[in-house]
N, C-alpha and C positions, 0 to 999 in steps of 0.2 A: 476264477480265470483271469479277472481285470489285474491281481494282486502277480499273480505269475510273468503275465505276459509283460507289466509294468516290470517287474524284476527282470528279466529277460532283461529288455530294453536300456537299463542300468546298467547289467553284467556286459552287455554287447559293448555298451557306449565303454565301459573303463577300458575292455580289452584295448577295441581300436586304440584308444589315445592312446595304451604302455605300447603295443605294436608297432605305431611311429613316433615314438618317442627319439629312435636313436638315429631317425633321419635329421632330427633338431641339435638332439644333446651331443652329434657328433661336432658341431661345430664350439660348442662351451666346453666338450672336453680337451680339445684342441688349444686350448687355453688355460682352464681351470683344473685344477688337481680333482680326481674323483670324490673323496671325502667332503673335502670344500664343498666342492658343488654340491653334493647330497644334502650339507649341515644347508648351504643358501636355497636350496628347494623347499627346505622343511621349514626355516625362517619364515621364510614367504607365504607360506600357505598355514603358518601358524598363526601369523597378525590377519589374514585374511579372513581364517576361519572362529578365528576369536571375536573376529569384527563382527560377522553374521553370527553366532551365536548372542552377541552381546545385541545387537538389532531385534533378532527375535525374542530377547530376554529368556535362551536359553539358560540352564544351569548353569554356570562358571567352571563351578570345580566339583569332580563325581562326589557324592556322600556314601554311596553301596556301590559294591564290586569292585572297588578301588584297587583288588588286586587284579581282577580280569580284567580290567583298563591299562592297568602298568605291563602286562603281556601285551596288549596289542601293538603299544607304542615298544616294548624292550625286545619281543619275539617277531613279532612282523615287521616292523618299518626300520629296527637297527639293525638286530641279527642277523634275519635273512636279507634284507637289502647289501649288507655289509659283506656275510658269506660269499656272495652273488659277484662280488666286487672283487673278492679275493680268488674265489674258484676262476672268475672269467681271467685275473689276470696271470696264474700260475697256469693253468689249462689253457683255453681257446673261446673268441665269442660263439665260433660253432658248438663247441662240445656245450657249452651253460645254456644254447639255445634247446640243445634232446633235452639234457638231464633235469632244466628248470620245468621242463612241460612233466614233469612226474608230480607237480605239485596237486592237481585234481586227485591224482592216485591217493595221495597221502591224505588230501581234505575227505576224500572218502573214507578212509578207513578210521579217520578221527572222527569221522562225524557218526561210527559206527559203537564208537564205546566209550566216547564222551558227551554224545546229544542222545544215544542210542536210536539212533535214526537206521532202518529196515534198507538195506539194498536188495534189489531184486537183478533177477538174470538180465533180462532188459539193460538194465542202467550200466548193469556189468560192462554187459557187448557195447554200448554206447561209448563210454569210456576207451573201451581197446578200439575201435572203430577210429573216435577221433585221435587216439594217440599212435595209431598207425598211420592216419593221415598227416601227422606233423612229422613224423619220421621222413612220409617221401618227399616233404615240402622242405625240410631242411636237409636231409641225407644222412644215412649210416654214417657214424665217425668212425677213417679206417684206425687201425690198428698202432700204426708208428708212432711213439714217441708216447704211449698212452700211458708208461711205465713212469716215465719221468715227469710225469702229469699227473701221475695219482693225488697228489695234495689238494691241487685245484679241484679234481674230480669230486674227490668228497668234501670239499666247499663248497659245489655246485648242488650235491646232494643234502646235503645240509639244509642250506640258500631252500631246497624243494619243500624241505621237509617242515622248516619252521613256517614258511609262507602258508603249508595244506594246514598246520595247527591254527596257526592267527586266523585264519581264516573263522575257520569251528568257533574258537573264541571269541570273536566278533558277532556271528550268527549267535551265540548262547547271550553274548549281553546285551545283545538288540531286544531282548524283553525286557529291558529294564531302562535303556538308554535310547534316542534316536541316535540314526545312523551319522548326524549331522554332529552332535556329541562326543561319539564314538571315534570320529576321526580325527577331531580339534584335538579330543585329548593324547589319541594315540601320534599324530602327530607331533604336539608338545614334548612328550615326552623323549619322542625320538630326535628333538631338535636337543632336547640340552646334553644326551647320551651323546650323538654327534658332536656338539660342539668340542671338546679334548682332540678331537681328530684332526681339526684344523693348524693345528701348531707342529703337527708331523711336517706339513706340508708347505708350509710359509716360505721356504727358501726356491718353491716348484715356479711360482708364477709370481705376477705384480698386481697387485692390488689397483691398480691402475684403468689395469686389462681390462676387467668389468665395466668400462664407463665407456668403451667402445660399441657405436650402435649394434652390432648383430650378437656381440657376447650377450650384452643385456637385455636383450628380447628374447633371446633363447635362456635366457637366465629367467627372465619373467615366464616366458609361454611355458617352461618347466615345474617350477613353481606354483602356477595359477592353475595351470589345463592340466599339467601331468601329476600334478599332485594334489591342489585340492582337490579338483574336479573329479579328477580320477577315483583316488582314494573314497571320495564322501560317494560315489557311485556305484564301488564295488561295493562297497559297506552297506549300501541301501539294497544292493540287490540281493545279497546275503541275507538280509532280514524277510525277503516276500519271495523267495527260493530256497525249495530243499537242496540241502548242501549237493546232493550227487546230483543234483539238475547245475547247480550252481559253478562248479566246477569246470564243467565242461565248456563254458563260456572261455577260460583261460588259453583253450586251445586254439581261439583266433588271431591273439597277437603275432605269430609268424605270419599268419595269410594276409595282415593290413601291413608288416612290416614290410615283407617281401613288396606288394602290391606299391605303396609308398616310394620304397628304394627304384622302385622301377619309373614310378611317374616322376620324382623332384632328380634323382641319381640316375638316372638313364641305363638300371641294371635288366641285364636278362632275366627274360622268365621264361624259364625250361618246362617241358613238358610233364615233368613230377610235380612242380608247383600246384599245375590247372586237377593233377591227378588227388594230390594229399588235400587241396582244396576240397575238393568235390564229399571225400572220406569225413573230412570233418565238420562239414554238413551236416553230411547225412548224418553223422553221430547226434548231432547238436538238437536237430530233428528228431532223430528216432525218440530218442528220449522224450523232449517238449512234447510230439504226438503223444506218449502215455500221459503224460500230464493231464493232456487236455480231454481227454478222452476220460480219464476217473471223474475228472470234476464234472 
């Protein structure tokens, strides 16, 4: 129970931070080209995390599964981070805000024929529960202009899909690697994938910009909190969580984003909010209650 509830606890903490993440990174995006910023996140949290590994006399460099390591950094932290980038900017941040929460759907059903991990009706309903509550916390996307959005859409989809794989793969190679490991390297390797990205964009901003106090604390606080912290959090809770417990944690980043935008952004909070909140609770719940209840 200690190993679950401790997992929990990890998965909760990483959602919150990606939730308000874009109360922060709005103001570096307002600056910094998207890619740029992604490669100087990854930078950041790669000398960070290679520092603490280097302190604890972690491993350096993987010796086994060196191919499951090169997916987490080339499948989850490039590809779908990158997808995500491209879906939100040919589509809308609303439509990548439904289509990205499909990513638990997907981490379950990978977790079904690559860990062979059992889902049960419970966990089912749990799943639809919370992913109906993120629908009325963010809203049906209507119809107009969804034609001409199709590209983005299935970038968004993508973005969904590779995130619910990385995921499974990170949980398979946490028998072998700590989750502290596992993100250094998945990290690493998505900082050198990024780096070519940066030369797209050299003519977007000034290199200057960055040396302005609020770019660069939102540059750091991205880097440090939203990404290593983040990242080595999920990753830890993926190891002491079954994946379809696991997942459903993903569906809190709208209710702290919202939540956030309302306290530092002074936005409204509608009555669907307090509604799709309440929903993915009790999903989040329902499930953890059978958790806790086998053991």
């Amino acid at each position: 129970m200690k190993g679950i509830f401790g997992g929990a606890l990890y998965l909760s903490l990483a959602s919150s931070i990606w939730g308000g993440m874009y109360v922060v990174s709005k103001y570096a995006l307002d600056t910094i080209p998207p890619f740029t910023l992604l490669f100087l996140r990854y930078l950041i949290a790669s000398f960070l995390l290679g520092w603490i590994c280097w302190l604890k006399k972690e491993e350096l460099v993987p010796t086994r599964e060196r191919g499951l390591i090169f997916q987490v950094g080339f499948v989850g932290y490039f590809l779908s981070i990158a997808a995500q980038f491209v879906g939100t900017k040919l589509s809308s941040a609303h439509m990548g805000a439904v289509i990205t929460t499909l990513s638990p759907v997907f981490l379950s059903a990978f977790a079904v024929f690559i860990l062979k991990e059992k889902i049960t009706v419970r966990q089912v309903a749990s799943i639809a529960i919370a992913l109906a509550g993120v629908l009325v916390v963010v809203g049906m996307p209507g119809l107009q202009g969804e034609k001409s959005a199709l590209a983005g859409n299935l970038f968004l989809l993508v973005a969904a899909l590779f995130w619910g794989y990385y995921s499974v793969i990170s949980r398979k190679v946490s028998a072998v690697y700590s989750p502290l490991q596992i993100t250094t390297w998945g990290i690493v390797i998505a900082t050198v994938l990024t780096f070519p990205c940066i030369f797209f964009e050299l003519s977007e901003w000034s290199a200057g910009d960055l040396f302005t106090l609020p770019i660069l604390l939102s540059v750091l606080y991205i880097g440090i909190i939203s990404t290593a912290l983040a990242f080595f959090s999920w990753n830890k809770g993926l190891a002491l969580v079954p994946s379809h417990q696991a997942g459903l944690f993903f569906f809190l980043q709208p209710v702290v984003g919202t939540l956030l935008g309302w306290f530092f952004l002074h936005e409204h909070l509608s009555r669907s909010f307090f509604i799709g909140s309440l929903l993915i609770i009790a999903g989040v719940y329902y499930n953890m209650k059978q958790t806790a209840t086998n053991e």
